[in-house]
C-alpha positions in Angstrom: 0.0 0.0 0.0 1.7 3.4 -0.8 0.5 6.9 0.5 2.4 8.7 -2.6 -0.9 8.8 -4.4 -1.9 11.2 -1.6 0.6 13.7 -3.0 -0.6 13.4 -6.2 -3.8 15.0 -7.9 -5.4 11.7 -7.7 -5.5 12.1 -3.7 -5.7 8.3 -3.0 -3.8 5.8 -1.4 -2.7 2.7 -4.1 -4.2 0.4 -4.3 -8.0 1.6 -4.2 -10.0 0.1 -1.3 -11.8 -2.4 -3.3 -8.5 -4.1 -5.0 -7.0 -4.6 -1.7 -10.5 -6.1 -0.7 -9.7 -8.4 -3.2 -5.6 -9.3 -2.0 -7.3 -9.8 1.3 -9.5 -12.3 0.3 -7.2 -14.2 -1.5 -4.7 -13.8 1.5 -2.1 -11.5 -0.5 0.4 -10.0 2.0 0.6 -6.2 2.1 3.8 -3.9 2.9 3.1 0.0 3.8 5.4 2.8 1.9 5.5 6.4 1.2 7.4 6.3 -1.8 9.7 9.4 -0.1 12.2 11.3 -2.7 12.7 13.6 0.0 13.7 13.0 3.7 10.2 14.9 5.4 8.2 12.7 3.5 9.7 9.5 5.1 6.3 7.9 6.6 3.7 10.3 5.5 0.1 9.3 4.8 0.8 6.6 7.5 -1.9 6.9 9.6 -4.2 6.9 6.5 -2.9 3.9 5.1 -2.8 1.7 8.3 -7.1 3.2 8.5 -7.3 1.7 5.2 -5.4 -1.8 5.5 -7.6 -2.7 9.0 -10.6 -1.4 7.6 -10.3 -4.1 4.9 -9.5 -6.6 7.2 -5.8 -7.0 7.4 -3.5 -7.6 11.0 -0.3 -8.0 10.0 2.1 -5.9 7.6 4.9 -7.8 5.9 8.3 -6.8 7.3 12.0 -8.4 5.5 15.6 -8.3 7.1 18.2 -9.8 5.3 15.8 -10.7 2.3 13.5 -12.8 5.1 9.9 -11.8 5.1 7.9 -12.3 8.1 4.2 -11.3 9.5 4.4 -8.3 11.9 1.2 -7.4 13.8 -0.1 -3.8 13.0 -0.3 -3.3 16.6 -3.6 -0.9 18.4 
């Protein structure tokens, strides 16, 4: 899910609520980004996008280190 669409005339986050409706129901893990080119915009739209990824249904982000992925809780 990326927040950059938030800067951008289209003023929504990608992908549109219904598509990741869909990746839920089919179980397709999500990451959360901002797409930042510039250092302030490192985790902005956050807040919208975690709204939008638990009003869909989903509890866990996925999170990699050293190419791993693993399930991370989205927390309260």
């Amino acid at each position: 899910v990326s927040t950059a669409g938030l800067r951008k005339p289209v003023r929504e986050l990608y992908p549109s609520e219904a598509l990741l409706r869909s990746f839920h129901g089919r179980g397709v893990p999500i990451t959360i980004a901002s797409d930042a080119h510039e250092p302030h915009l490192v985790g902005d739209g956050y807040g919208a996008a975690l709204d939008l990824v638990r009003l869909v249904g989903y509890d866990t982000v996925s999170v990699f280190d050293g190419r791993q992925g693993r399930q991370e809780p989205l927390g309260p």
